[in-house]
N, C-alpha and C positions, 0 to 999 in steps of 0.2 A: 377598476382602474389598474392596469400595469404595473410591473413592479423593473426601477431600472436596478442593476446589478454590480455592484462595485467588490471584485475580486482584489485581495491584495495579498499579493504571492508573487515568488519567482514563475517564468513563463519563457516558453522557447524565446528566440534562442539559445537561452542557458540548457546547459543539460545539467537536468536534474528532474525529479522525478516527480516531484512535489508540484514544479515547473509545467508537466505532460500531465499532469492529474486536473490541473486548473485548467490545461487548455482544453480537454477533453469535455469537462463539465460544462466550461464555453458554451462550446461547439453543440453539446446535447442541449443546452437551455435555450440556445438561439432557435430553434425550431418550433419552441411556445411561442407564437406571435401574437397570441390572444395575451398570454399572460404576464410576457416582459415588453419593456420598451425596449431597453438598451442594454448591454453588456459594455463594463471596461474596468482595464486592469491598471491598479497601481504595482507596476513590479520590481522587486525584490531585487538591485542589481549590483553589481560590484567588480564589473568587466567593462564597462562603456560598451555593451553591444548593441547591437541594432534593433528594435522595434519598431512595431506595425499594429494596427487598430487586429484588436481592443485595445493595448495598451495606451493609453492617454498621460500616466503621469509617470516616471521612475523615481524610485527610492534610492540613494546610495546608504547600501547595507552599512556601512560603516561610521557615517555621519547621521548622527541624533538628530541634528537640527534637519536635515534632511527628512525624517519619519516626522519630525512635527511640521514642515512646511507643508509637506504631502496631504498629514491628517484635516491641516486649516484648509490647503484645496476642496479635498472631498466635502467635508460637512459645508465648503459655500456652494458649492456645484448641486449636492442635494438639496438648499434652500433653493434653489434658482431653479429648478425642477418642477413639476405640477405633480410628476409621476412620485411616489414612496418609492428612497433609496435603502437598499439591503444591503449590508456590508457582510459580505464571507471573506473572515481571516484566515488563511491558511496557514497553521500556527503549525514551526519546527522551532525545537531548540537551538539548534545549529546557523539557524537563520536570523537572530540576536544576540547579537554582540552587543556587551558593557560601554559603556561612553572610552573606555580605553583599548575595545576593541578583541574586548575576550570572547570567544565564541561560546554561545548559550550562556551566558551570564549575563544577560540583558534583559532590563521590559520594557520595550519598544513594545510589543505587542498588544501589553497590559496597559500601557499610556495610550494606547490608538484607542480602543477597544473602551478606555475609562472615557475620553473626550468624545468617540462617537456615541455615547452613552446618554452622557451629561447633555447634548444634544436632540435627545430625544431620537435618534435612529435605533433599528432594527439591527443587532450586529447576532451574527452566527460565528461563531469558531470552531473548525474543523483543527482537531488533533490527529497530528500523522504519528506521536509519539505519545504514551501513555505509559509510564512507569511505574513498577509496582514497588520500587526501592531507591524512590525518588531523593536528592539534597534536601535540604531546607529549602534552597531558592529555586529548586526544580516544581517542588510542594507547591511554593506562595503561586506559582506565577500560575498554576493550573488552578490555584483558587481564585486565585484576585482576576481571572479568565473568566471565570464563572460567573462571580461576584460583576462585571462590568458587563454582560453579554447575555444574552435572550435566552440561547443555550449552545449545548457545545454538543458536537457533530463527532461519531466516533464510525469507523466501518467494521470494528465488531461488537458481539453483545458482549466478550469477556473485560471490553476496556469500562463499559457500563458498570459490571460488578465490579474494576477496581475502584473507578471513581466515584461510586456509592458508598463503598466499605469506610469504615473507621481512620483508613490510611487518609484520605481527601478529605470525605464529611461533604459530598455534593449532594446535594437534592435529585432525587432521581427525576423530578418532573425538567429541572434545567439540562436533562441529558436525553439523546438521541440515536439511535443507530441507522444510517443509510449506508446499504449493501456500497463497494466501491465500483463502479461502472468498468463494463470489457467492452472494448471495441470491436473484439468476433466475434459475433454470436452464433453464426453457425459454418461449420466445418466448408460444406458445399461454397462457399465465399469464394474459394479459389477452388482448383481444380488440381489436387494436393499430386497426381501422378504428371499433370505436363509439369509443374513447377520443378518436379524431381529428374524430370528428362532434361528439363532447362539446365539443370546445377551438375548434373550429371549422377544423380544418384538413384535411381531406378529399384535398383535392386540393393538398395543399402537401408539395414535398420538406421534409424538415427538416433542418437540421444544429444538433446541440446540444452544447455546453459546459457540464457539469454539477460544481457544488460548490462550496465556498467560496472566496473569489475572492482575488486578493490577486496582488503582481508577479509569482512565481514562476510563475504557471498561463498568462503567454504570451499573455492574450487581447486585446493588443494589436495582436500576429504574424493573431492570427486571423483577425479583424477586417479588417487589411489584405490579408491572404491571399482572406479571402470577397469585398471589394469588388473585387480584382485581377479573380478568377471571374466575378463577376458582368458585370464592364466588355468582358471578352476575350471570353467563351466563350456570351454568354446574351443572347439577342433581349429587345425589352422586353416582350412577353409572358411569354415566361420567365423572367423576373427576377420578376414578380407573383405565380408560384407558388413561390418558391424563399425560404426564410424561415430565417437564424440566431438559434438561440435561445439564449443565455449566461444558465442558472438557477442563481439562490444566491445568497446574500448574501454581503457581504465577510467576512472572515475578523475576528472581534470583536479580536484581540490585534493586526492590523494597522491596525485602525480607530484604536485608541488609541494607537498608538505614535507617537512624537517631539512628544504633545499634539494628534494630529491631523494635524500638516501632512504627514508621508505618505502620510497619505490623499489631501488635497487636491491636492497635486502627482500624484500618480498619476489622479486624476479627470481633471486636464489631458489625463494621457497618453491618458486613453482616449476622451476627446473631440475630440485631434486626430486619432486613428485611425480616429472615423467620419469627419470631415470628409475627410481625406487618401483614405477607401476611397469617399468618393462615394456614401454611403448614407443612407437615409431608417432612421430611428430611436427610438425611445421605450423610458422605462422603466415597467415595468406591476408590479401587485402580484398580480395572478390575469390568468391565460391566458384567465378564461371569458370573451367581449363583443369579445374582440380582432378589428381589422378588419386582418386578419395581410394583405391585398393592398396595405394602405398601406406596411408598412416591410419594411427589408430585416434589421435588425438590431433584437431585442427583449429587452429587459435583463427577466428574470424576478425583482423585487428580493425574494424571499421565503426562508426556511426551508422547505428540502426534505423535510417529516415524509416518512417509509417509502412510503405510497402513492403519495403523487406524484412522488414518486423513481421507485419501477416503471414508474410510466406513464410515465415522459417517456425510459426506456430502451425501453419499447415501441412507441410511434412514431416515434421519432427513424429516420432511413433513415441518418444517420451520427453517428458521434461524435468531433469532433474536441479534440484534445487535446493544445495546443499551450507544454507545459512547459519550465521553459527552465532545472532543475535535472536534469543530467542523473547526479547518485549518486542518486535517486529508486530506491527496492529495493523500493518497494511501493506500488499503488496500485489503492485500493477502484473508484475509476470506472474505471482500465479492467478489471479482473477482472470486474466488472458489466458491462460492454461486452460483454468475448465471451462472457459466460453466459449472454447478453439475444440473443446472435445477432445484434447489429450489428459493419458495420462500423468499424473506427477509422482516422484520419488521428494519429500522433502522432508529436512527437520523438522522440529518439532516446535518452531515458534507460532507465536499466538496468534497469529491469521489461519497459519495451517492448519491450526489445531478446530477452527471456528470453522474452515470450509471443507475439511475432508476428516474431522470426526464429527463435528456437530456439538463441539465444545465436550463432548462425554468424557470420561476421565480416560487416559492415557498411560498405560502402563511402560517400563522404561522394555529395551526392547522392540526390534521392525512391528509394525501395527498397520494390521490393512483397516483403511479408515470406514467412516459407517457407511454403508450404502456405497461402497465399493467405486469410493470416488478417487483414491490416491493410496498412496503409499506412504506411513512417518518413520523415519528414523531419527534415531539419536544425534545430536550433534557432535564437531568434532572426531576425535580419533576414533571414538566408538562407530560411528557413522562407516568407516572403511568396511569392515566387513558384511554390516547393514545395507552399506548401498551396494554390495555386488550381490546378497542374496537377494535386494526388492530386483536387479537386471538380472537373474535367474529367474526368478518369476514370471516376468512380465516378457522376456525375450522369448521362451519355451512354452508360452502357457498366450496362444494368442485367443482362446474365447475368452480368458480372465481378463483379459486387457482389453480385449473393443469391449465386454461390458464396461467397463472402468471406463473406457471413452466415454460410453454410451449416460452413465450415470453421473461423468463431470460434466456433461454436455448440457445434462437436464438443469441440474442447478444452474449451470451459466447462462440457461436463458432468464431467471430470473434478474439478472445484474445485469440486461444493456444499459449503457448509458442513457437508453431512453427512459426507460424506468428507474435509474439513478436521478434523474433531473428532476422526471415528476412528481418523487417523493419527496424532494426538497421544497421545490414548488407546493405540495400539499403541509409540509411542517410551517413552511414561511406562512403560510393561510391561518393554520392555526394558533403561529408564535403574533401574528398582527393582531388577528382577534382577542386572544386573549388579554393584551394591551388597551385594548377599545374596549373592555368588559371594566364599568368602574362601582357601578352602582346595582341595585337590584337583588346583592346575595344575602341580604336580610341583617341581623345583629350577629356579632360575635359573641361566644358566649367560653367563658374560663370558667374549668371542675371548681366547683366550691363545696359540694357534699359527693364523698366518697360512689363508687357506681357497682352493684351487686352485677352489674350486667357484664364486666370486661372479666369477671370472672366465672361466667356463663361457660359450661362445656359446649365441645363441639365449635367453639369457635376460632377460628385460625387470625389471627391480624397478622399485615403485611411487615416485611421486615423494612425498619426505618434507621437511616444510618449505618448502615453495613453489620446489625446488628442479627445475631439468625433470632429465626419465627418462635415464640414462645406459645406452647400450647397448655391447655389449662386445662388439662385431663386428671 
């Protein structure tokens, strides 16, 4: 029997990212026709914007009673169903607010999650955030997440070792990791030399920063790190073909916040960093007419709809990405990155560290990652110098770089969203069954006389509660 699909998350058209990660998943699961009925979204909203199926019910983020009207919807819409409803929460701190309207000091999430519980439904929780020096009330809510839900959904394995450890106390069997899905999976998708002819850059190296902008994404570091490049490493001829492009607009909840003057104080910041990088520079609303030989740095101040997102992963020759949150456990541009078969320059937060070293340890210091998938540097101010020597590298050094295409490329194929969906699809399989499993595992039995056997050599036991492995040598 099918299983219907009840996402409850923010969803276009909000911009937010959390928002393009539900649609995307949509979008890959819709294609199971064997194995879903129906997709629809409870979403997340706090704009009055406009919706369209999937979406079927909206939350107002801000009103309580709101998240339990919605909750009572769902669980009767599930009774009244023949098909088994799955509930994926797409849990962000930021996206609950207190009954007074404090952002992330709320458990809306952990009340949905507890009544679709109590209910008897299948609830999954996907964590976009996982911290390793959590509040108290950051702590509860990823417990009492755990505690109400079948298991929690992480997209990498380092957020598994944190919320196994001693810090959480999670069960490792109620935890999960599904790669996070890219939408290019391979480079040939478009046809990266007309797209260059179209924009006008032909004969331009590119490095680009893509997404919604805002302090955390660093591109101040960048900035100074491209003009470092540009001054040390590049004739003035070669500086005319060499072009950083920073596309997307600011981030709308950072636009608005303290009235604005966040914003305007950080516009500062980014205005001394071209001055200080010694760079010619403009902001433009379309790439087409651009005279890209005049500037070194080109502010793309637009909304990146789906297409030109593609294309600007398809001629980019780098992508850098210079983050300066480094519990960061997920992120859409750079999974994009190695699905698209570019390379990446990026800090050292914990997505990076999981898809371009392979979680190995990380010495401080530029790190060419394992299997020569990227580039890490330091964050921050250290990052300035770091990131004009990984644009040494990678600008002068073009066999070291199509390899590094060529090995982000490999693992990107592993992450389509088609194979994001079906692993979900295969965890739901086995989180139902194992519900349906009641009877049959025989007696339980508790140690009452001591066991010569656990003190057997040679024998390794797994580590339990974030505990390390005790050998008995």
């Amino acid at each position: 029997m099918p299983y219907n699909i009840r996402i409850v998350s923010t969803y276009p058209p909000r911009r937010c990212g959390i928002g393009t990660f539900s649609r995307d998943l949509a979008n890959a699961l819709e294609h199971f026709t064997g194995e879903i009925g129906h997709i629809r979204v409870a979403v997340i909203d706090k704009d009055n914007l406009p919706y369209h199926i999937p979406v079927d019910l909206i939350i107002d983020q801000y009103n309580p009673q709101s998240w339990r009207y919605a909750t009572t919807d769902i669980i009767t819409r599930a009774k009244e169903s023949t098909n088994k409803t799955i509930i994926l929460l797409q849990h962000e701190f930021g996206l609950d607010p207190d009954d007074k309207g404090n952002d992330g000091a709320g458990t809306n999430f952990v009340n949905t999650a507890k009544a679709f519980s109590e209910k008897g439904l299948t609830v999954l929780v996907y964590l976009h955030t996982v911290l390793d020096n959590p509040n108290d009330h950051q702590k509860k809510v990823i417990q009492d997440l755990a505690h109400y839900s079948d298991g929690l959904i992480v997209t990498t394995e380092s957020a598994i070792q944190i919320l196994h450890s001693s810090l959480y106390g999670i069960e490792h069997d109620k935890l999960k990791h599904i790669d996070h899905g890219i939408r290019m999976s391979h480079p040939s998708q478009f046809d990266r030399l007309a797209i260059k002819e179209k924009f006008g850059i032909e004969n331009r190296f590119l490095i680009t920063t893509i997404g919604l902008l805002s302090p955390d994404k660093g591109i101040q570091y960048g900035i100074r790190g491209f003009g470092k490049f540009l001054a040390e490493s590049c004739t003035p001829n070669q500086k005319n073909s060499i072009v950083y492009l920073i596309a997307g607009q600011y981030h709308p909840e950072f636009v608005k916040s303290g009235n604005g003057e966040d914003f305007k104080r950080f516009q500062q910041v980014i205005n001394d960093a071209v001055k200080q990088a010694n760079t010619r520079w403009c902001t433009v609303k379309s790439l087409e007419g651009i005279r890209f030989e005049e500037y070194d740095v080109i502010f793309l101040d637009a909304f990146l709809e789906e297409k030109l997102l593609l294309q600007l992963y398809g001629v980019s020759n780098v992508m850098l990405l210079p983050y300066l949150n480094m519990q960061q456990i997920s992120s859409g541009i750079l999974a994009d990155t190695l699905g698209s078969g570019r390379a990446a320059i990026a800090t050292k937060f914990r997505y990076a560290l999981e898809l371009i070293l392979s979680n190995h340890n990380c010495p401080g210091g530029l790190v060419i990652g394992r299997h020569a998938r990227g580039i890490l540097v330091d964050p921050g101010e250290e990052s300035v110098e770091q990131i004009a020597q990984a644009l040494d590298y990678l600008v002068f050094n073009q066999t070291q770089r199509l390899l590094m295409e060529k090995q982000a490329h490999q693992r990107g194929y592993q992450m389509s969203w088609h194979n994001t969906a079906w692993a979900l699809l295969q965890y739901v399989n086995f989180v139902t069954e194992e519900n349906l499993i009641h009877t049959g595992r025989g007696m339980k039995f508790e140690r009452e006389k001591p066991s010569i056997y656990q003190r057997t050599k040679n024998i390794t036991y797994p580590e339990s509660s974030g505990q390390k492995e005790k050998r008995n040598d």
